[in-house]
N, C-alpha and C positions, 0 to 999 in steps of 0.2 A: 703154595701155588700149585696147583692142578695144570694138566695140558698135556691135550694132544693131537692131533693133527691142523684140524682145522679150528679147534676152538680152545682156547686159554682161558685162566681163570687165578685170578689175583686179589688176595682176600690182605687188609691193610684195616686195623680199627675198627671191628667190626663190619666195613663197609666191605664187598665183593664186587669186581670188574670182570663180566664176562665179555670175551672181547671176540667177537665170529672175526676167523683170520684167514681170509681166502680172495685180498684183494685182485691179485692177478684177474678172478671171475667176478668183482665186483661182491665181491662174498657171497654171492647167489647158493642158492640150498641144495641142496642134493640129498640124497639119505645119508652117508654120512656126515654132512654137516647137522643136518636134523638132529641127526644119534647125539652126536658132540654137544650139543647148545641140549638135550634132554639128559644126558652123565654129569652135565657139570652142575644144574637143578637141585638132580637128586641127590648129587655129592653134598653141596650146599646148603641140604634142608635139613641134615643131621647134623649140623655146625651151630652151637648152643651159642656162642660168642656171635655170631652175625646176625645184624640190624636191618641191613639195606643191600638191594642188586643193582648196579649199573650195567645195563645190556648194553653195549655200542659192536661197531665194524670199526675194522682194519682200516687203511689208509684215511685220503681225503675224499675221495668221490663217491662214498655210499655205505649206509647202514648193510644192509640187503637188498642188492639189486632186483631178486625175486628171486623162484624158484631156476633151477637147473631145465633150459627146454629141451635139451637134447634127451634126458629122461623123461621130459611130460611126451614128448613127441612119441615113445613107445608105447606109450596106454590106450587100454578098450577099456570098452565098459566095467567088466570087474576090476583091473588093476586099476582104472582111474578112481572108483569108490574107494578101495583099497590104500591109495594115497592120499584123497580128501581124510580118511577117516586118520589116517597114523598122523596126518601133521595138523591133526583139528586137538588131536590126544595131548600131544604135546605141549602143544600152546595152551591147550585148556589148563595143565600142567603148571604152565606159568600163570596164567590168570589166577588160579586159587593156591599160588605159593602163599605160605604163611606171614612173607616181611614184602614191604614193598620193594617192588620194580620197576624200574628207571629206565626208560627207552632213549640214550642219548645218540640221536640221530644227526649227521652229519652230512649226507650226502643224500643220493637214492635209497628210497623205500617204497621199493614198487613189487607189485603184486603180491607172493609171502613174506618178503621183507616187510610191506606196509602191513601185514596182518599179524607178522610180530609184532609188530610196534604197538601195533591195538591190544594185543594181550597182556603187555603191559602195563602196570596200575597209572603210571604217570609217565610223563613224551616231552621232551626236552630236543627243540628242532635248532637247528644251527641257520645261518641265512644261506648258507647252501642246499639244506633241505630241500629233496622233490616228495612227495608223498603224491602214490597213484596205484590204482588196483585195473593195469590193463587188460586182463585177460581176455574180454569181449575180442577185442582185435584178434584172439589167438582163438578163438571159437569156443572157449570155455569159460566158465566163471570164477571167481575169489572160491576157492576148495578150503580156506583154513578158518573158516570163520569170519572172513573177512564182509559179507552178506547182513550177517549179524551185528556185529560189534561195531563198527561202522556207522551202523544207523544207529543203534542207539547210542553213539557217543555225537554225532552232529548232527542226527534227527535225521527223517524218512527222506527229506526233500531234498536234501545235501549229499545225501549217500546214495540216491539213485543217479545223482547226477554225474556223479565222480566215477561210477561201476559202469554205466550206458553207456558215458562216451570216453571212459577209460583216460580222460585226462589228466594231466598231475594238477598239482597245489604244491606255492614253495610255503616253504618257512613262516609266510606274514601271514600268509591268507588261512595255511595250518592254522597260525594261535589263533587266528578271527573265528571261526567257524569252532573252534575247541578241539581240533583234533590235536593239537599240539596245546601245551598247558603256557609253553611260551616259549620266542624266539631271540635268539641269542648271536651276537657274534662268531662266527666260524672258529677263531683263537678260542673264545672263550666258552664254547663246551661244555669240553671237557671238568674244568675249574666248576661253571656253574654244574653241573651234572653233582658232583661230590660235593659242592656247597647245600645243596637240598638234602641229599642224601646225610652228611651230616646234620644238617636240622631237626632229620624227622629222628636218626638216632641217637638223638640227647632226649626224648624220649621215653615214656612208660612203654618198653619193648612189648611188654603184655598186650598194653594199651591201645598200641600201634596193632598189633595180631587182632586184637578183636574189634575194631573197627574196621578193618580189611574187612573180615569177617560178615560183620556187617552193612558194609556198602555192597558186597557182592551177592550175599544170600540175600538181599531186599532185591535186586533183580532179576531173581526167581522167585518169590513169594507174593502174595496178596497182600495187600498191605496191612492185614489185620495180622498176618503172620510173623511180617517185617518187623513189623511192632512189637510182639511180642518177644519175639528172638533177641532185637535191639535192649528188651528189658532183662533176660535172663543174662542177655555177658554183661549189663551195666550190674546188677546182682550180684554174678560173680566177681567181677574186677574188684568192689567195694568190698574182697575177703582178701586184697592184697597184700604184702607189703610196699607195693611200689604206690598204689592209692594212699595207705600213711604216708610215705615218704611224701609223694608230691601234696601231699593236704598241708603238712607239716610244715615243709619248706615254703609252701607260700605263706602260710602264719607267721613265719619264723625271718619274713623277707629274705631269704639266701636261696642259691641251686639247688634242687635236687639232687640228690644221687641212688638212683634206679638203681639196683638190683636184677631185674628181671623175677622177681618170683611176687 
């Protein structure tokens, strides 16, 4: 286990819990919380043994409440680009981690809280789930990506509506729309949160990497590029052993047992 101020990190079977801990402020970001939730990443991506990340907040009332406004309230024009850019870095960070990301949301996720959650590969909302990008009201806009990812996870029409008038979305209308993959009992979270996370890591870990892989690099590519990329890791993958292994074991009707190599 890793930790330190405001963010922990609990690695169990493969599986990792990062867990932002700064309920008192609704776990809201600040630059050190930023730093924290980016050390514990990079601690993480050099750990051969890990499958999967569970990102959650502390208490019961909120993933990330959003950004620290007593620090946005200091910014001009260069130190506000300066801040869009360090928490666009980060997050981008997580977006192209190599194992998947589990955004197990519990409370509020409003403005860079809901844009963590977006950079996340997959959103696991509880029925207390708020999901909202207010910033309009505050005279600025979603600085984390939130502009982008947004839309193209619940299309143009949905994401301008949510960014304009700055409203939330709980938990139901998250899974309706796709911003949330699906909504859960407030108890039962957490449980669901590690029950997918161990699904996906019983798993050709390879497998799992380069599909990432290419779900992500297809939405930056042309689709003749997508294609082809999508052909070079099915290519490689086919020089595994974890591709024997699971060929095998389904010939063989019994589990796999993955490797990683």
């Amino acid at each position: 286990m890793t930790q330190n101020r405001y963010v922990r990190t609990e690695t169990s079977g493969g599986i990792a819990t990062v867990t932002i801990d700064r309920p008192a402020k609704l776990n809201a970001l600040n630059p050190e919380v930023i730093a924290g939730i980016d050390e514990a990443f990079v601690a993480l991506r050099d750990d051969g043994d890990l499958r999967v990340v569970i990102l959650t907040g502390a208490g019961d009332k909120a993933f990330v409440a959003g950004a620290d406004i007593g620090v946005l309230a200091e910014m001009g024009t260069l130190t506000g680009a300066e801040v869009s850019r360090a928490g666009q870095e980060v997050l981008r960070r997580i977006e192209r981690f190599p194992r998947p990301v589990i955004a197990a949301v519990g409370g509020y996720a409003l403005g860079g809280g809901c844009e963590l959650a977006l950079a996340c590969h997959l959103r696991i909302a509880s029925e207390r789930a708020r999901f909202g990008l207010p910033e309009v009201g505050l005279g600025i806009i979603p600085g984390y990506g939130g502009t982008v990812r947004l839309a193209r996870l619940v299309g143009l029409g949905r994401a301008a509506e949510m960014i304009l008038t700055g409203e939330m979305v709980d938990g139901k209308r998250a899974a309706e729309i796709g911003l949330a993959n699906v909504v859960v009992p407030h108890e039962e979270l957490m449980d669901r949160a590690r029950t997918l996370a161990g699904r996906i890591a019983g798993n050709a870990p390879v497998a799992v990497e380069m599909a990432l892989a290419s779900l992500y690099g297809a939405e930056e590519n042309s689709m003749e590029n997508a294609l082809a990329f999508e052909a070079t890791l099915f290519g490689l993958l086919a020089s595994t052993d974890d591709m024997k292994e699971g060929m095998a074991a389904f010939l063989e009707k019994r589990r796999p047992l993955f490797g990683g190599s």
